[in-house]
C-alpha positions as CSV (number, residue, x, y, z in Angstrom):
1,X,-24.1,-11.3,-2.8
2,X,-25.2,-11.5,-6.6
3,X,-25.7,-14.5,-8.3
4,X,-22.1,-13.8,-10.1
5,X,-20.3,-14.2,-6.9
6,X,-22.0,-16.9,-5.9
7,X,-21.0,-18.9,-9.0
8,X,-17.6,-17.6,-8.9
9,X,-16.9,-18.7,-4.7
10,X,-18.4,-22.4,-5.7
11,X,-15.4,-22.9,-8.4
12,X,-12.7,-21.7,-6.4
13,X,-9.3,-24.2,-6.1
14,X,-8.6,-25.3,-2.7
15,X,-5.2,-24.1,-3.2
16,X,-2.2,-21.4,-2.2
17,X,-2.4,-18.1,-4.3
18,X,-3.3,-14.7,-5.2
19,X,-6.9,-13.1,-5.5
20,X,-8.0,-9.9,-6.6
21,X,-11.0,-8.3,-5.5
22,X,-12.7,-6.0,-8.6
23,X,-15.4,-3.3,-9.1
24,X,-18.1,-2.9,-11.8
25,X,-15.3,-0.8,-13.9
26,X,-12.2,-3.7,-13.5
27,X,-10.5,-1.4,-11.1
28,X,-8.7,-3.6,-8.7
29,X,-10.0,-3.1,-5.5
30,X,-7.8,-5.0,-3.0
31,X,-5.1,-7.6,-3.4
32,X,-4.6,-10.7,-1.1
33,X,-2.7,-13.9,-0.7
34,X,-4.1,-17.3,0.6
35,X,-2.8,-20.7,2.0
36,X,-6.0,-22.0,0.3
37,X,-8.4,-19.6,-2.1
38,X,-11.4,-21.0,-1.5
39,X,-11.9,-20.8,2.3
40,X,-10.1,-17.1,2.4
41,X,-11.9,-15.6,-0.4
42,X,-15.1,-17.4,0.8
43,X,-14.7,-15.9,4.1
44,X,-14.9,-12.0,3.0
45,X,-18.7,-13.0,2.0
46,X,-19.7,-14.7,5.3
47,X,-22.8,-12.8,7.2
48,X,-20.1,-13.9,10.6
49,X,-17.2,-12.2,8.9
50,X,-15.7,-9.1,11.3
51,X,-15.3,-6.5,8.8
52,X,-14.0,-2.9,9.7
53,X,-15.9,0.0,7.7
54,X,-14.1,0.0,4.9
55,X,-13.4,-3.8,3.9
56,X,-17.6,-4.1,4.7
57,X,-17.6,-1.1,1.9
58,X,-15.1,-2.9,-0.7
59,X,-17.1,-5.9,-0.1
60,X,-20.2,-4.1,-1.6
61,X,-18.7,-3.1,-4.8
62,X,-16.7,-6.3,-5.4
63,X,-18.9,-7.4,-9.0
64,X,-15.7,-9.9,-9.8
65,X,-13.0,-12.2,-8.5
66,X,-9.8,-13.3,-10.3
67,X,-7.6,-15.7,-8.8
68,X,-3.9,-16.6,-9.7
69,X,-2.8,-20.4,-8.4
70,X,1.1,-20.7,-6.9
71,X,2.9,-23.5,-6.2
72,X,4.2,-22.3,-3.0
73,X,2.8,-19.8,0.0
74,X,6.4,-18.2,-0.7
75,X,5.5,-17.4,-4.2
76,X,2.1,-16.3,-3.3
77,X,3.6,-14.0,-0.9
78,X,6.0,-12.2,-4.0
79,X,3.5,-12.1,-6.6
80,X,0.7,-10.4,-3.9
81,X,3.3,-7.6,-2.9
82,X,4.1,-7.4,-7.2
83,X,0.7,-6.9,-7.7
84,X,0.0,-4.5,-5.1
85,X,2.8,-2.6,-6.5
86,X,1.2,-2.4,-9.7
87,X,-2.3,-1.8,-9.0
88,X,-2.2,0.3,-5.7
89,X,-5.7,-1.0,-4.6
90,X,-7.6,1.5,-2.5
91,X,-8.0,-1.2,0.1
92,X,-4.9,-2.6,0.6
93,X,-2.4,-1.6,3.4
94,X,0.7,-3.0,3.5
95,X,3.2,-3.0,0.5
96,X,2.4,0.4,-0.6
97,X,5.5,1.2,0.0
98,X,5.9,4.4,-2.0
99,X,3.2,6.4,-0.7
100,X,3.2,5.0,3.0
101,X,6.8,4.7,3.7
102,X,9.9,7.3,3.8
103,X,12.7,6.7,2.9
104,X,16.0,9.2,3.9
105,X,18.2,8.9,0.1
106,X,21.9,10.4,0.7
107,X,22.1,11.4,-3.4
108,X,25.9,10.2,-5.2
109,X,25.2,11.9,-8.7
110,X,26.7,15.4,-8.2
111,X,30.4,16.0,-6.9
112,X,28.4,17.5,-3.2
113,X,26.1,14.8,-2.4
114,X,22.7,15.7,-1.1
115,X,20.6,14.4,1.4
116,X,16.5,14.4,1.1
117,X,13.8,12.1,1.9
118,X,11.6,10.2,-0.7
119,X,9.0,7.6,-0.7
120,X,10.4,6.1,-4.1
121,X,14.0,4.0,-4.8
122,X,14.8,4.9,-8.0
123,X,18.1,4.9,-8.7
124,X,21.3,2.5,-7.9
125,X,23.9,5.2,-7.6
126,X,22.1,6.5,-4.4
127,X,21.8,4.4,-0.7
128,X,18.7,4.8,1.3
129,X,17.9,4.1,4.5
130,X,14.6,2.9,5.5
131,X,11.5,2.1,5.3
132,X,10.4,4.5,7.8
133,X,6.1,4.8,9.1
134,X,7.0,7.7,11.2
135,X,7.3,10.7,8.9
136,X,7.9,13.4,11.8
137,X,10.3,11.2,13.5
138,X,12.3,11.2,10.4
139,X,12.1,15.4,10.2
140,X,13.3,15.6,13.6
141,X,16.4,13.0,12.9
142,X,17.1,14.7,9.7
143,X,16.6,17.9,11.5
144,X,19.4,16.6,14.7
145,X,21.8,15.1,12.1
146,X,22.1,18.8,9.7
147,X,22.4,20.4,12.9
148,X,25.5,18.4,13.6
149,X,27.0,17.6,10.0
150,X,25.5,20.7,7.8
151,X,24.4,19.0,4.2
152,X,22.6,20.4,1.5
153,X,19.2,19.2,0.2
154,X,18.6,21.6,-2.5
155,X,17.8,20.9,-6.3
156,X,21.0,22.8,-7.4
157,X,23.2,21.0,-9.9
158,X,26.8,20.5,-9.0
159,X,29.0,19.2,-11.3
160,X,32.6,19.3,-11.8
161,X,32.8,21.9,-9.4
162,X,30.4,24.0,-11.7
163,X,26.5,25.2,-10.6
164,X,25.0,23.5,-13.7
165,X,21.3,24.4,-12.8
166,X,20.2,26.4,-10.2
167,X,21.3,30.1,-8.7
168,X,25.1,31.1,-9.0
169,X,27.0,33.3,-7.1
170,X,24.1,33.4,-4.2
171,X,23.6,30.6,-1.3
172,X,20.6,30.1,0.2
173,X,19.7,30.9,3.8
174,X,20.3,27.7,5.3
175,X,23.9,28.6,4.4
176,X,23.7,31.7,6.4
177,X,22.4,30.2,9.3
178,X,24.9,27.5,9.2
179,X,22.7,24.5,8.0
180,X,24.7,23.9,5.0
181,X,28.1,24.8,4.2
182,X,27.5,26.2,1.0
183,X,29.1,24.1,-1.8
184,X,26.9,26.0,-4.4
185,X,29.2,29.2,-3.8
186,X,32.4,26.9,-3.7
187,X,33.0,27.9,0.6
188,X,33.4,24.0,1.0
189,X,35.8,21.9,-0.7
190,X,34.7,17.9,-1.8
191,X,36.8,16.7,0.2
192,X,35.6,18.6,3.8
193,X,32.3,17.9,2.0
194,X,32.6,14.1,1.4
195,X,33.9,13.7,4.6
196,X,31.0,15.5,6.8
197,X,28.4,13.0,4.2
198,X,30.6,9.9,5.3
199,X,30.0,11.0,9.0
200,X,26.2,11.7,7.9
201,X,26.1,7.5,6.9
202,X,27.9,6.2,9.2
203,X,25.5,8.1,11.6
204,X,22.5,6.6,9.9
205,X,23.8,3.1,9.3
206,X,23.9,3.1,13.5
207,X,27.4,3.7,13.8
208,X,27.8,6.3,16.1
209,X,30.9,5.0,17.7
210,X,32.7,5.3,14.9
211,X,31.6,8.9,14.1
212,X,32.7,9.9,17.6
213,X,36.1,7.9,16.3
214,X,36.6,10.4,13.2
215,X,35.6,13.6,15.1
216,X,37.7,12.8,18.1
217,X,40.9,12.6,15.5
218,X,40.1,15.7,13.5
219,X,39.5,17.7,17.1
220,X,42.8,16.4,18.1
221,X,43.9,16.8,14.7
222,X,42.9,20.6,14.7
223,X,44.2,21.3,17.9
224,X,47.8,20.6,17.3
225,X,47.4,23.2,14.3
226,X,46.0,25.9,16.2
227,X,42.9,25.6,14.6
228,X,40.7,26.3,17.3
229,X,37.6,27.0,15.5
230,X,37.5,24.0,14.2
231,X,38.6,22.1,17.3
232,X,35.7,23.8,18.8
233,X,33.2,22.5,16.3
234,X,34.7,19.0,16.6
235,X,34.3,19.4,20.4
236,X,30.2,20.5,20.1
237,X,29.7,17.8,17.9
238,X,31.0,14.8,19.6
239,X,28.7,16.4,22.5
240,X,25.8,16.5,20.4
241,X,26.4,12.6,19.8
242,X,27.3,11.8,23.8
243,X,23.6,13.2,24.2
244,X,22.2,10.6,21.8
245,X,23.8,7.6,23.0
246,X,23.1,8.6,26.5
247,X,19.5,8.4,25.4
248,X,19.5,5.2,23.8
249,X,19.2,1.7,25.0
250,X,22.1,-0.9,25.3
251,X,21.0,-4.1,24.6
252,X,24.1,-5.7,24.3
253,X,27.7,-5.2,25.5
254,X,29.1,-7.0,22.0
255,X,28.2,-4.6,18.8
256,X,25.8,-6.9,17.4
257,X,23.2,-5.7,14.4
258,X,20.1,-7.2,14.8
259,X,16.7,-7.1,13.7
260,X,14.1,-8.0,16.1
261,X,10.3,-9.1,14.8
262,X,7.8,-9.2,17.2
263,X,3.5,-9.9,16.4
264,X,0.9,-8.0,18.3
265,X,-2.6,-9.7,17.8
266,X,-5.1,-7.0,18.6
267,X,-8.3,-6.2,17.0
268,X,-5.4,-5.9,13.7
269,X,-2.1,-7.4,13.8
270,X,0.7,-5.2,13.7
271,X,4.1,-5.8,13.8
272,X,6.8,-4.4,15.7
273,X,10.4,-4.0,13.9
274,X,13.1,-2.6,16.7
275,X,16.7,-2.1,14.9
276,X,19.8,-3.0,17.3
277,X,22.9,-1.6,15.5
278,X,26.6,-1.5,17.4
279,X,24.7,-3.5,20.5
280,X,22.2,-0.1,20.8
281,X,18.8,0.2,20.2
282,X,18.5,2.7,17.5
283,X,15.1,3.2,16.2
284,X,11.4,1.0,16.0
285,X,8.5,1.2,13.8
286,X,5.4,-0.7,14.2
287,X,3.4,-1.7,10.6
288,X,-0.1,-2.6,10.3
289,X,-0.3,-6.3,8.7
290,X,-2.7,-6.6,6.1
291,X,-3.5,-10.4,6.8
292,X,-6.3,-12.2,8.3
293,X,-6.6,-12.3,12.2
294,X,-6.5,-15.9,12.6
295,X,-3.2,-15.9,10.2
296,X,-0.5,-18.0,12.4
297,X,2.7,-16.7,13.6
298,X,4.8,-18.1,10.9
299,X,1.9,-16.6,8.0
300,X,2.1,-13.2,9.9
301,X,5.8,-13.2,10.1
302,X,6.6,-14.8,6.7
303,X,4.2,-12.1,5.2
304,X,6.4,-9.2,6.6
305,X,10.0,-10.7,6.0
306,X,9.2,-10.7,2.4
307,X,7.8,-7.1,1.7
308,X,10.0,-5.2,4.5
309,X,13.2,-6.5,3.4
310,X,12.5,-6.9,-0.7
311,X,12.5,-3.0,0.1
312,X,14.8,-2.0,2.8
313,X,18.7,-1.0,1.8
314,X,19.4,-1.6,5.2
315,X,20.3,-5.3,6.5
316,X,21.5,-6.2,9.9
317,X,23.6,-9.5,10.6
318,X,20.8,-11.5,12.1
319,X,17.1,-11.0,12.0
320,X,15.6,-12.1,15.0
321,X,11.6,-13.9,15.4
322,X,10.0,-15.6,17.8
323,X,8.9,-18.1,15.5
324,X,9.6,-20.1,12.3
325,X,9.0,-18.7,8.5
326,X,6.7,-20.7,6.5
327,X,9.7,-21.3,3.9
328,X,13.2,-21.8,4.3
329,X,15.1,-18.6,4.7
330,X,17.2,-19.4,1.8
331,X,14.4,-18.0,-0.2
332,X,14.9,-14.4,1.1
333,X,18.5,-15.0,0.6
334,X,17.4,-15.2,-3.8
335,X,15.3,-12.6,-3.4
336,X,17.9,-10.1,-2.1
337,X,20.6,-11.6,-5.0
338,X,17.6,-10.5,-7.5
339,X,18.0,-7.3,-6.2
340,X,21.6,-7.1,-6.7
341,X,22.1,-6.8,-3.0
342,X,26.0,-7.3,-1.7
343,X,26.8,-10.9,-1.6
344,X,29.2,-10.3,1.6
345,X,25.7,-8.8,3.0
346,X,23.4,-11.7,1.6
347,X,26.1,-14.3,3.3
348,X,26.2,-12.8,6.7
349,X,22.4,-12.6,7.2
350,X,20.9,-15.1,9.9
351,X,17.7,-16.0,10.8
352,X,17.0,-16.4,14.5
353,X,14.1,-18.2,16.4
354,X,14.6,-16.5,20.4
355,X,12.9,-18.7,22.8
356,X,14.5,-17.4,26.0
357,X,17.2,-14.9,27.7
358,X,17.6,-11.6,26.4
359,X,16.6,-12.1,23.2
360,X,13.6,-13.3,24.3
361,X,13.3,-10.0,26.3
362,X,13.9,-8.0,23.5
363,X,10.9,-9.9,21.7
364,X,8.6,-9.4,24.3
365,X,9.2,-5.2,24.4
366,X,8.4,-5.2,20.8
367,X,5.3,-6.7,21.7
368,X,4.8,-4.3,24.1
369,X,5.5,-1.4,21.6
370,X,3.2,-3.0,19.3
371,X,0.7,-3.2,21.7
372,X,0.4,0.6,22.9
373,X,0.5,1.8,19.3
374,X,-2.8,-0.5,18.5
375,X,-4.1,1.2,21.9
376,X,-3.3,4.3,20.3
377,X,-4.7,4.4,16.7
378,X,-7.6,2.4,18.0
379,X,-8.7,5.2,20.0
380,X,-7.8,7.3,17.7
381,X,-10.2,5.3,15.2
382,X,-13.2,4.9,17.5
383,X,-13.3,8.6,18.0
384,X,-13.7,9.1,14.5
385,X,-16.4,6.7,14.4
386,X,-18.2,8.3,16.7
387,X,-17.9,11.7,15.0
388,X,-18.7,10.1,11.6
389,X,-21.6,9.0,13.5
390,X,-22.3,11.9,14.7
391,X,-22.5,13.3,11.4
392,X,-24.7,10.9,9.9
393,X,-27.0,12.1,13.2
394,X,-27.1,15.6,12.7
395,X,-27.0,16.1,8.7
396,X,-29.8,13.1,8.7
397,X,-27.8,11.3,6.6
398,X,-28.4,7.8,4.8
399,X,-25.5,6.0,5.8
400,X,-22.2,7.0,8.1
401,X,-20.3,9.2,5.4
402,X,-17.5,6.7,4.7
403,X,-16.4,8.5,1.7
404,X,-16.7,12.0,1.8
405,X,-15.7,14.5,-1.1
406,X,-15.6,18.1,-1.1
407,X,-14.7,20.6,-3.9
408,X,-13.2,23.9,-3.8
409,X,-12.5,26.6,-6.6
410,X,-9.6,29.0,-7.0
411,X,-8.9,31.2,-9.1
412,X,-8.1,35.5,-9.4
413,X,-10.6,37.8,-11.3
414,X,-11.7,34.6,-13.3
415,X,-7.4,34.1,-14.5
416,X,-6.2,30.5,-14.2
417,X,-9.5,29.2,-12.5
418,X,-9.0,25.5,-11.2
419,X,-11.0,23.2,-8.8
420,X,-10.0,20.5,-6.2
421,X,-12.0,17.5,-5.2
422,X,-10.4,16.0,-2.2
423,X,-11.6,12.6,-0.5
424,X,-11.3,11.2,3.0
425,X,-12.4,7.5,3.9
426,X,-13.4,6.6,7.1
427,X,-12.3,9.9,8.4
428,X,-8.9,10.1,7.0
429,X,-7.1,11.8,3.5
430,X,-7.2,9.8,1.1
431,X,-4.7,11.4,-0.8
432,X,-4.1,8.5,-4.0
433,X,-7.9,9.7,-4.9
434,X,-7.4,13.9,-4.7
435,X,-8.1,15.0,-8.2
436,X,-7.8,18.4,-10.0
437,X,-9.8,20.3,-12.6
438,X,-8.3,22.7,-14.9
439,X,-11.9,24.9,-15.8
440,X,-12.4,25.1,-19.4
441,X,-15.9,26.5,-20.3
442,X,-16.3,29.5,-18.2
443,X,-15.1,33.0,-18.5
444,X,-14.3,35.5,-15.9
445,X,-15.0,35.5,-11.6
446,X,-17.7,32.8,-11.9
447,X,-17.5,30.6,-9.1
448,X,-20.9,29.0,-9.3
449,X,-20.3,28.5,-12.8
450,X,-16.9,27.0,-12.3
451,X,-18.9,24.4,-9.4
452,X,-21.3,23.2,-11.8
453,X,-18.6,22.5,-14.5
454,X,-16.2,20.9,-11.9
455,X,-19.4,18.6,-10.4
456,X,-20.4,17.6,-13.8
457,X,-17.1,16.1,-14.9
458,X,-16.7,14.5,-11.5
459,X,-19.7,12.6,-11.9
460,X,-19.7,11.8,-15.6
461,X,-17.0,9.7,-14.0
462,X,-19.3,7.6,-11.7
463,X,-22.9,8.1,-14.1
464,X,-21.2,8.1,-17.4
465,X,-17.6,6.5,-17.7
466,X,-18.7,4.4,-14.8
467,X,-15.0,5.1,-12.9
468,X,-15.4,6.5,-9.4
469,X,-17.4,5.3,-6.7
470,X,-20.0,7.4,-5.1
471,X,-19.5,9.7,-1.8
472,X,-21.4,8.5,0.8
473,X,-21.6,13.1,1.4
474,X,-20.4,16.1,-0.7
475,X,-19.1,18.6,0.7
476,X,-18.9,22.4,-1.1
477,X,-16.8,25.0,0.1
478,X,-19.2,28.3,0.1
479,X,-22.7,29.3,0.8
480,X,-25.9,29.0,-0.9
481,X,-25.0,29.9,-4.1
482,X,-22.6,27.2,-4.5
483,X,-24.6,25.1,-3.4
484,X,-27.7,25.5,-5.5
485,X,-24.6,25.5,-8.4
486,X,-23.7,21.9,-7.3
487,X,-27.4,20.8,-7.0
488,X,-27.9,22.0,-10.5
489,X,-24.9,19.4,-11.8
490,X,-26.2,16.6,-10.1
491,X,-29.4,17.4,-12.0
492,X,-27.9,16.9,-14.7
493,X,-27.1,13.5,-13.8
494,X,-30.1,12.1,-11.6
495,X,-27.9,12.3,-9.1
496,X,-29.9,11.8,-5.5
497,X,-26.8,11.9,-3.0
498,X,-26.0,14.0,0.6
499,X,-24.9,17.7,0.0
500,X,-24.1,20.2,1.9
501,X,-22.0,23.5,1.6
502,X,-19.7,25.1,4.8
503,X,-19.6,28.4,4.4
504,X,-16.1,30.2,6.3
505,X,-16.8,33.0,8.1
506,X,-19.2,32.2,10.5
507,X,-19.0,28.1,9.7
508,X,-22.4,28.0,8.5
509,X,-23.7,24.4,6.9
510,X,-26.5,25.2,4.1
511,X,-28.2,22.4,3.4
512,X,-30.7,21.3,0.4
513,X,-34.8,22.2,0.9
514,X,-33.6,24.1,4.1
515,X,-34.0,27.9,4.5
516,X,-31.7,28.3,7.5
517,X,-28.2,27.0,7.9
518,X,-27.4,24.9,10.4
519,X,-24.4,25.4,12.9
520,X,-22.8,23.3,14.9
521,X,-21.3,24.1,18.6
522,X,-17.6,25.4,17.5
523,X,-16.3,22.7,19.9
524,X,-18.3,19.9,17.5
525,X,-15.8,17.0,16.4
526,X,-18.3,16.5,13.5
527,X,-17.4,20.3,12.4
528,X,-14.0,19.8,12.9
529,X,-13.4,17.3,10.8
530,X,-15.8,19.2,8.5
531,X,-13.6,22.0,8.5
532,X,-10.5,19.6,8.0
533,X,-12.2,17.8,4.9
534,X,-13.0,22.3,3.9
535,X,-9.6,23.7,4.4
536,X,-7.7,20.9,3.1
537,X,-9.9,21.3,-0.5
538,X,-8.5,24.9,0.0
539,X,-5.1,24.2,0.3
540,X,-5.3,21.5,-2.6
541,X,-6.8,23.9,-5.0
542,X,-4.7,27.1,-4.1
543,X,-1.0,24.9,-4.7
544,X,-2.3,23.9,-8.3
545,X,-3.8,27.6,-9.2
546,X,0.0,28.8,-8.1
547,X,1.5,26.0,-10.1
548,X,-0.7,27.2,-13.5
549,X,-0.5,30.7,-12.5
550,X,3.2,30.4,-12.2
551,X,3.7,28.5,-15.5
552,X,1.9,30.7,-17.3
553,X,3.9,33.5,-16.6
554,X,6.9,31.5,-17.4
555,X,5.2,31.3,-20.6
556,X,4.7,34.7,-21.4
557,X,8.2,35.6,-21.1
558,X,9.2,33.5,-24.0
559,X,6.2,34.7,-25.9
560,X,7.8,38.6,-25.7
561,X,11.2,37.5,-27.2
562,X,11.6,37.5,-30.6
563,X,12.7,34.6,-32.8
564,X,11.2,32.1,-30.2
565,X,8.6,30.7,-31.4
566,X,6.5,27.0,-31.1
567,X,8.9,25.1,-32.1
568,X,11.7,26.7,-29.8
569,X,9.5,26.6,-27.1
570,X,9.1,23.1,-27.3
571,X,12.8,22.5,-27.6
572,X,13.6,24.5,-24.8
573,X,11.1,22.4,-22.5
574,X,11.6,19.2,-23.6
575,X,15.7,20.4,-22.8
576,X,14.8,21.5,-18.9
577,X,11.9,19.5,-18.1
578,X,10.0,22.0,-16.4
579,X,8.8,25.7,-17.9
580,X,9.9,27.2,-14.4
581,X,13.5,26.2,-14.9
582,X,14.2,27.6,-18.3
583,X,14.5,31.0,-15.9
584,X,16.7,29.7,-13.6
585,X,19.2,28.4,-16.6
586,X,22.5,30.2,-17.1
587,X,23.0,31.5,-20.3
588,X,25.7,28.9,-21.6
589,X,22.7,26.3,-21.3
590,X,20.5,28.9,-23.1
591,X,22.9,28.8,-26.1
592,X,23.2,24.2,-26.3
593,X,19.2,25.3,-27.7
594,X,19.0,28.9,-29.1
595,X,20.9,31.2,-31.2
596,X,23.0,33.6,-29.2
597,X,21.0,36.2,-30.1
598,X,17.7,34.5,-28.4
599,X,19.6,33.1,-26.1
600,X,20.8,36.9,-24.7
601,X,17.4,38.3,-25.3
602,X,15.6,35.9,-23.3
603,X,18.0,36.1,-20.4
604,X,17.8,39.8,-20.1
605,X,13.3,39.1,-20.3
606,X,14.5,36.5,-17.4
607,X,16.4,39.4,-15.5
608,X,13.8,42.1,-16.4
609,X,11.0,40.3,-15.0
610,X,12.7,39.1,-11.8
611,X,13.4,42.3,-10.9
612,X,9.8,43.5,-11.6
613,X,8.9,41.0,-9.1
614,X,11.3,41.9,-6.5
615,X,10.1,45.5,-6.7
């Protein structure tokens, strides 16, 4: 602990509030509330303190400590998740909401609404549903729902009836193999359209009674018009949602909507959130709380009431806890009028404190929930620790490799060369710290040349800008020429840090000041994740040198027609936003920014060079 620290911990208020945790550079490091500052910040600096691997990292680079003083706990609480918001601290957990959480967005704007996921709310106009932790449990619902109800979720442009952006006169091949009904070719009408999203919501919102309602009317409906083929589909679809209801639990015989909340205290806390809609158990998701262990019941559950639902479009009638909040429920109520939520929705929500029955039950198997998915990433987290361990072992390393970083180039015959530098902490991706080089001194199929530019401006970043934080190991993808490339940019530096390279084809690990690779058993965790931290440079490099490659032949097209030049270009992508979509712009758009004569001579570059593709 420096003598900084030190001075800063002694003058800390005994007060409720907001602390932020900084590096050397001012980067935020982690964000947290407190009932009191001076105990909870103290606490982090305590030779006692139970620290997991990465909070006992952030505590070595914390070099200062700002506090904010609240009034209230509850206003603690609202500015932590703001700031968190704001920041997106490498250390903090909960209230990242748009990286961590999904949400599934059915899209109003166009006349055929579409349905996607995103991990952002950005617009009014569209409803969400969500937060959701479990990304591949959302794929398969989405997946069971188009199956049922076919929507679209393409980028195509549908307004007044009219493909404004996007392919005309072709559907896709989810249209041929009935996932979508095709809007974009005018084979659906709004209204059969509007009606199959209506089902889509009402299927989302819970409501899967009332979709059986709707269908079983339109089968009956269909029948008395001879319309057997669309009796039929009527008749497979209510089946489809007889299956699901078959599979999921009845909590209660009235069609309440509830919320249940229930705490797991493990070596973390995490929280279990089970959603009763219509009386049926439709879904549960468990969150990791990022608050200290000895936080009480009300602290933990106060914490998570106010990020999950100044988030979530979703509200049932009654929220259900087996404890008290820290502040008066009221409070949430505000917060959800700041957010323009429906007062008829803001009126009917209840907070409920279940001390026994079936409530009570219903408590107590969240709990349980909770409980088996700590089981499950904890096992999952002590195996990495022992292969990170394991690594440290057999690459005589330092320190356990924490934060690894390994670099990759792409490019073909030296054209749009580009390098990736992905990170994984503690074992994991670490995707908010991925970063991308764009080469810019070297000419030609120069790989090792292209290394020792890429390491050089990575760490002028740590050495020179004083930005980045050091890898505990880097990690090259080749052999030994890459590697003695690398070794020759940290040179440059006086950089003294763990380096190896994995060369592919036989998995080989060169190492510095060692004439023989080493290689590890092909059923080695430690290589594994190796190869995981390898490929997934690979794959981060290889997106981005299609990305510029595919751009830059974008480009060239509207360097070969005549008339266009800078200043047209620049009109014509600040018009479409994106050099990739001037192509796929019919020519009435074409014309709002060119002359007609530009206009036709660029679409008919557009049609020439597609078909040279296709051939």
């Amino acid at each position: 602990m420096t003598s900084q620290i030190k001075k800063i911990l002694s003058t800390l208020p005994k007060l409720p509030g907001v602390y932020l945790f900084k590096d050397p550079s001012g980067t935020v490091l982690y964000v947290g509330k407190a009932k009191q500052l001076k105990s909870r910040v103290s606490s982090y600096f305590q030779k006692s303190a139970s620290l997991e691997n990465s909070k006992k990292q952030m505590v070595t680079q914390i070099s200062d400590i700002k506090t904010i003083v609240t009034d209230s706990e509850f206003e603690a609480l609202l500015l932590e998740a703001n700031l968190i918001k704001k920041y997106r601290p490498q250390y903090n957990v909960i209230f990242k909401d748009d990286k961590s959480h999904l949400f599934i967005k059915i899209e109003y704007a166009d006349d055929y609404p579409k349905i996607s996921t995103t991990r952002k709310i950005t617009d009014s106009k569209s409803q969400y549903f969500g937060p959701f932790t479990d990304g591949k449990a959302v794929k398969q619902t989405l997946g069971l729902l188009r199956k049922m109800f076919p929507y679209r979720d393409c980028p195509v442009k549908i307004v007044d009836g009219k493909v404004s952006k996007g392919p005309k006169n072709r559907a896709c091949l989810k249209y041929h193999i009935s996932l979508c009904l095709g809007p974009c070719i005018g084979a659906v009408s709004t209204q059969e359209y509007n009606a199959i999203i209506e089902k889509c919501m009402l299927f989302l919102s819970g409501k899967s009674t009332d979709v059986m309602a709707l269908l079983n009317k339109e089968m009956t409906e269909a029948s008395l018009l001879k319309d057997y083929e669309k009796a039929a589909i009527r008749r497979d679809q209510i089946r489809s949602i007889k299956k699901i209801l078959a599979e999921q639990k009845v909590v209660s015989s009235k069609n309440s909507n509830e919320d249940y909340i229930s705490v797991y205290r493990g070596k973390e806390l995490v929280v279990s959130l089970m959603l009763v809609r219509c009386g049926k158990l439709i879904g549960q998701e468990n969150f990791i709380v990022n608050a200290p262990i000895d936080s009480t019941l009300p602290e933990i559950l106060s914490s998570f009431v106010v990020s999950y639902y100044s988030k979530t479009h979703t509200f049932p009638k009654t929220i259900i806890a087996e404890d008290t909040l820290t502040f008066p429920f009221s409070y949430i109520k505000t917060l959800l009028e700041k957010r323009n939520i429906s007062p008829k929705t803001i009126h009917k929500l209840t907070f409920f404190v279940a001390k026994r029955g079936k409530k009570k039950k219903m408590l107590a198997l969240g709990e349980k929930n909770a409980r088996l998915f700590l089981s499950k990433i904890s096992h999952a987290k002590k195996d990495l620790t022992l292969t990170l361990h394991d690594l440290k072992s057999a690459l005589a390393l330092p320190t356990v490799p924490i934060r690894m970083e390994c670099f990759d180039i792409s490019n073909i015959q030296g054209t749009n060369p580009t390098a990736s530098m992905v990170v994984f902490i503690d074992g994991h991706a670490k995707k908010s710290e991925y970063r991308r080089f764009r080469i810019k001194s070297v000419i030609g199929p120069d790989d090792t040349g292209m290394l020792y530019e890429t390491l050089s401006r990575r760490f002028a970043k740590t050495y020179k800008e004083k930005k980045w934080p050091e890898p505990d190991l880097i990690v090259i993808d080749g052999g030994k020429g890459q590697l003695n490339a690398a070794l020759r940019a940290l040179k440059k530096y006086d950089v003294d840090l763990p380096i190896i390279s994995l060369a592919k084809r036989e998995e080989e690990i060169f190492m510095p000041g060692r004439k023989l690779p080493l290689i590890f058993s092909k059923k080695s965790e430690g290589l594994r994740l190796l190869q995981q931290l390898r490929d997934e440079a690979h794959r981060f490099a290889v997106a981005y040198h299609r990305n510029l490659r595919s751009t830059n032949s974008h480009v060239s097209i509207l360097d070969t027609v005549p008339g266009i030049g800078p200043a047209r270009k620049k009109q014509l992508i600040k018009h479409f936003g994106d050099i990739r979509k001037i192509e796929k712009a019919p020519l009435i758009e074409l014309e709002k920014i060119l002359p007609k004569k530009q206009a036709h001579a660029l679409e008919e570059k557009i049609k020439e060079n597609s078909y040279k593709k296709k051939k």
